[in-house]
N, C-alpha and C positions, 0 to 999 in steps of 0.2 A: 590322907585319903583312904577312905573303906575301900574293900574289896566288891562292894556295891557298883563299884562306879569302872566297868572295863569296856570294851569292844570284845564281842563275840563272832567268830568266821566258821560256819558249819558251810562246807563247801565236799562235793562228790564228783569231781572230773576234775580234768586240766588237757593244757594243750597234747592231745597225743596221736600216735600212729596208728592207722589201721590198713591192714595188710588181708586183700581180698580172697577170700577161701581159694575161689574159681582161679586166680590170675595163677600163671608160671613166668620164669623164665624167656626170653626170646633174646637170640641172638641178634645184634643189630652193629653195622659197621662189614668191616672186609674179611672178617676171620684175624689168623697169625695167632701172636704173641702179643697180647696187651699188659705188659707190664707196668705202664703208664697211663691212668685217664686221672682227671680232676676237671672236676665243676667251678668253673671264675666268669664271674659278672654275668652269668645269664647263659651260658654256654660250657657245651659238653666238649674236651678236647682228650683225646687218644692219640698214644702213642707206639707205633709196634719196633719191638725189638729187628732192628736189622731191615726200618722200611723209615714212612714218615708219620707226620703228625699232620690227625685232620680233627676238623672243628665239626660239632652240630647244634644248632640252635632250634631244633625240632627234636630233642631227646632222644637222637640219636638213627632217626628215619632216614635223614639224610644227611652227607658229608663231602666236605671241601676240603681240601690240602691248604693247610697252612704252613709253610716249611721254608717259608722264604727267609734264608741268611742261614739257617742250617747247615754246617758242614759236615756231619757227623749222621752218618746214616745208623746210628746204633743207638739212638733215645732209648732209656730207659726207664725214668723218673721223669712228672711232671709236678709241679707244686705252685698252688697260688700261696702269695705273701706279700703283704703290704701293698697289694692293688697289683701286683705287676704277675707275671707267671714265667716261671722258671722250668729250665729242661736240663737236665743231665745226661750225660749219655756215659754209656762203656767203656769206650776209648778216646774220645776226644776229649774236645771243651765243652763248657759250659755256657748256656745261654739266656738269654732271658725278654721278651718281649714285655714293653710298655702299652702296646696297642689292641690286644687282645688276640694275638695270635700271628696279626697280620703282617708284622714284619720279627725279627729275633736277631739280636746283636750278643756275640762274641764275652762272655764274661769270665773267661782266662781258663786253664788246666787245673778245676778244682780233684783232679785224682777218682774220676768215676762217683761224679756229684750223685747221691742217691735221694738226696731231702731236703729240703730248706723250709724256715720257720721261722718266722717271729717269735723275740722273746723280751721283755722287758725294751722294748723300741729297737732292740738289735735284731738284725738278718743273720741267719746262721743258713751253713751247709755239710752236711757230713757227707765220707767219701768212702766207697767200699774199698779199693785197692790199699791207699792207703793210711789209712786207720787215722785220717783228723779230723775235725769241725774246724771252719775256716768262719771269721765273723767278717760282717761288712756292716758300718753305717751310712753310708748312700746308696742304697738299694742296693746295692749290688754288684757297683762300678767298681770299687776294687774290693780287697782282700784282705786280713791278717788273719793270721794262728790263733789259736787258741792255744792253752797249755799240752805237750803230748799226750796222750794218752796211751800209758806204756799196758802193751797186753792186748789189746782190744783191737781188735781188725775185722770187716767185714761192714763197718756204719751201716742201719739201715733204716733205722725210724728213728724220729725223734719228735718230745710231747714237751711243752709247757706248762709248769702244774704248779700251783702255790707261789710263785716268785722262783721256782729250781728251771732248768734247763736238764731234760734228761735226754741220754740215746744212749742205743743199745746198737750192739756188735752180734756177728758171729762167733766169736773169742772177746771173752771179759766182762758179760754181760750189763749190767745196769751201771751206766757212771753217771756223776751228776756237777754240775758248775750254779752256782747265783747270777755270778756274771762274768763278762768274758777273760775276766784277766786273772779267774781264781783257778786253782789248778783242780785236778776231775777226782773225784772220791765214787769210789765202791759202791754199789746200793744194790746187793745182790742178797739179804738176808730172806730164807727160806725157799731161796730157787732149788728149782732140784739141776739146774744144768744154768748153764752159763751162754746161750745161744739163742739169741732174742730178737725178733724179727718184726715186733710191732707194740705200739702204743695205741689207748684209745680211755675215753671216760665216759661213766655213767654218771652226772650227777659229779660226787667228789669222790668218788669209787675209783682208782684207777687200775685198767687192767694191761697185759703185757702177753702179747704172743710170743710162746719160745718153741724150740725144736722137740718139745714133750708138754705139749696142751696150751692150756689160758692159765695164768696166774694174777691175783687181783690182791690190791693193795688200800686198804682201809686208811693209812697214813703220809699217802700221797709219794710213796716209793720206799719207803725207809725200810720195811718190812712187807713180807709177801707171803699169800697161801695158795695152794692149789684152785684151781676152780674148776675142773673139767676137763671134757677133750685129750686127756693124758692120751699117748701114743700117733699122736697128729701134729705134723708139724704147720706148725700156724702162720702161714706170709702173711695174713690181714687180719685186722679188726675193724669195726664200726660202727659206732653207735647213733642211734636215730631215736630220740630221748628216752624213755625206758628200755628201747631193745638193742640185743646187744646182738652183732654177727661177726664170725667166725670163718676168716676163708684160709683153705687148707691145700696141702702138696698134694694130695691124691685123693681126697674124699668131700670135696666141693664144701659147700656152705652151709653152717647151721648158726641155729638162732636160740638166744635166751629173752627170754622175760622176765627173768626173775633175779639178773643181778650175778649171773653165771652160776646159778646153784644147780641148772640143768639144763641141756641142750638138744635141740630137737635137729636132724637133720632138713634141707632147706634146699632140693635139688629140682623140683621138678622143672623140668624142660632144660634146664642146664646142660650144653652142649661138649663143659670138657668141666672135669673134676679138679685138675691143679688151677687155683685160685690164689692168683697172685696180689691184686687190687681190689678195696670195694670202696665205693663210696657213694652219696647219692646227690642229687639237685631240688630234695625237696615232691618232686613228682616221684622218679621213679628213683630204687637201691641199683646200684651195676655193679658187677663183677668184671674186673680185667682178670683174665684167664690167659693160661698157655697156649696154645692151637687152636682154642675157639674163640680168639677176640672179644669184644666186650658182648655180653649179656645185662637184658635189665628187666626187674622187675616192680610191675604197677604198684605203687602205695597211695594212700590219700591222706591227708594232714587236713586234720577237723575237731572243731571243739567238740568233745562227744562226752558224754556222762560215764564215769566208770563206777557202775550201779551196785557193784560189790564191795564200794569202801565207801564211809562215811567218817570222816574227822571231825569232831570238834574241836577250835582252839579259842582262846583267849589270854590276855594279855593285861593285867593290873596291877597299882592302880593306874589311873591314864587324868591329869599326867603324872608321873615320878619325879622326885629328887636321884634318881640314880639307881634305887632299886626295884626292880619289880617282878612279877611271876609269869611265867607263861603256863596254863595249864592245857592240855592235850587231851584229849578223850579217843580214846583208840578202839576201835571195834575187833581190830584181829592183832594177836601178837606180831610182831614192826617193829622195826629199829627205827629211831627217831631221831632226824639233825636238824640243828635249828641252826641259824646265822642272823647275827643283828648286822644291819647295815646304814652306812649314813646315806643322807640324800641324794650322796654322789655316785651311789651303790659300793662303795667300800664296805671292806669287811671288818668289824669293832670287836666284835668278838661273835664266839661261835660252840656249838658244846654237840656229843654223840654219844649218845645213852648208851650203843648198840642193843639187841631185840629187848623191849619189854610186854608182857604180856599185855590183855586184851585189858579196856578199863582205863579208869582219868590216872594223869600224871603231873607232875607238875616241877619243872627246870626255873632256880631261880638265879638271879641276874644281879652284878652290881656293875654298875657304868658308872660309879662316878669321877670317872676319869675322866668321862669323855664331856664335850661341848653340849652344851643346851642347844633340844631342836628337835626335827622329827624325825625319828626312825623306820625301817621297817624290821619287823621280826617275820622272816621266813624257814616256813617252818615245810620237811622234804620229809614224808614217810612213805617209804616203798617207792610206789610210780604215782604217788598222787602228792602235791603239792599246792602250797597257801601261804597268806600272808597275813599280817595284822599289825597296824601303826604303834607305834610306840612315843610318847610325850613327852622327853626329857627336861625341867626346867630346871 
């Protein structure tokens, strides 16, 4: 088959975020100490260090106590996983509610449960006090060990990335497992400090709050560079598809667009500067903060034209024996990743130029290892993204 014969995608948006000049800030909820909110099934739930947990299903205008079965007035942590949502506290146990809030059962002395996460169908929990991830496979009804994790204390975030299992400590920085029963390995190349207090992704970017900025990782943890922020210590990150936030001990919240190459501050109306938690529901971003409770602010999620890129791609010949070309046409210098995937959105293979200049390019491909059938080839440059069928016979 000639090169005659492709699918061409000249496409200028994608799904993204817009964040209104006019909007700030507002405090909503009771004040305190919010070191705990998360967004599950339709509802906003907070938790204050040293009170209880209330629910709002009005984005935060108004709220109910949900605290029934609670014994532990010291929530700290709240996390949805696997449909159910889980709470940690400081000194007790650990709990977990099936119903949405509305009742919460006893799920044993995970050691100051700070996380829980899904990871390859497993439940994980990591604990500040003493320094393990404890795995469950029935949600959460019981427990086992993980391997020690000698050095590392303080657990407090933990990310799922490529098939690894990462968390990060106050002491021992980046460790990582595949699955639960391998023992924890190192992943601290190019940190400047070993004190790491969050995970979050752009895309297949991953980045890492420590106690000296944002560090971002191209190879999905192995190796790390600076990104910013240095002299701030980072409790949060969050990304809302291309933009990236930043919540910090004493200088509130800043925002990148650009993949952490630059950060803008992101304060107004902001009622307290140490920023504990951010996360959002889609409507609005909120910050759990220290003595000023949760804060949120307005976004809208709209298909909108991003007028300043234009990509061409294409994909021949269509169909293939196994080989074929993607060509790319780039209007501004861009790093360019592509992913082929099968019908089930799996990943077959995948390639990262890192930046090339403005002008056609062209990545080519041999599949033939893989199964006859239809592909996609998506193709992510910058904050705009596309796709294009691929024909394997």
């Amino acid at each position: 088959m000639g090169p005659d014969r492709y699918r061409t995608l000249l496409f200028t948006g994608q799904f993204i975020i817009t964040l209104s000049a006019a909007a700030q800030w507002v405090p909503v909820g009771t004040g305190g100490s919010a070191y705990s909110i998360e967004a599950h099934n339709g509802a906003l739930f907070a938790g204050n260090l040293g009170g209880v947990i209330r629910r709002s299903t009005d984005h935060g205008d108004t709220w109910t106590e949900t605290n029934t079965g609670i014994t532990a007035a010291s929530n700290w942590w709240l996390s949805s996983a696997q449909g159910i949502l889980f709470c940690g506290t400081q000194f007790g146990a650990a709990f977990r509610s099936t119903n949405d809030g509305t009742t919460w059962e006893n799920i044993g002395l995970l050691g100051a449960a700070r996380g829980f996460i899904e990871h390859n169908d497993t439940l994980y929990a990591c604990q500040w006090y003493s320094g393990g991830v404890d795995y469950s496979t029935d949600g959460g009804a019981t427990w086992q060990d993980t391997d020690t994790l000698i050095g590392a204390y303080g657990l407090w975030p933990m990310i799922s990335v490529n098939g690894d299992l990462l968390v990060g400590g106050q002491t021992g920085g980046v460790r990582r497992i595949t699955h639960s029963t391998d023992a924890w390995t190192a992943s601290n190349s190019g940190l400047a400090n070993t004190t790491v207090y969050s995970f979050t992704t752009v895309g297949d970017i991953l980045f890492a709050g420590l106690g000296s900025g944002v560090y971002r990782s191209d190879d999905f943890g192995a190796t790390w560079t600076a990104s910013g922020m240095g002299g701030n210590i980072v409790y949060a990150l969050h990304a809302m598809d291309s933009l990236l936030f930043a919540g910090t001990s004493n200088a509130g919240v800043f925002m990148s667009s650009d993949s952490g190459a630059t950060w803008t501050a992101f304060n107004t109306g902001l009622n307290s500067l140490q920023v504990a938690r951010l996360t959002d529901d889609g409507v609005y971003l909120y910050a759990g903060t220290l003595g000023g409770g949760v804060n949120r602010y307005g976004i809208t999620t709209d298909v909108a034209e991003q007028r300043d890129r234009t990509i061409g791609i294409s994909a021949y010949p269509v169909p293939c024996d196994g080989g074929f070309t993607t060509a790319i046409e780039l209007d501004a210098a861009s790093e360019i990743f592509v992913q082929v995937q099968d019908a089930a959105g799996r990943v077959v293979a995948e390639q990262r130029t890192g930046v090339r200049p403005a002008g056609p390019h062209q990545l080519i491909w041999n599949l033939e290892a893989v199964a006859p059938g239809i592909y996609c080839c998506r193709v992510v440059v910058g904050a705009v993204q596309g796709s294009v069928r691929v024909v394997v016979e």
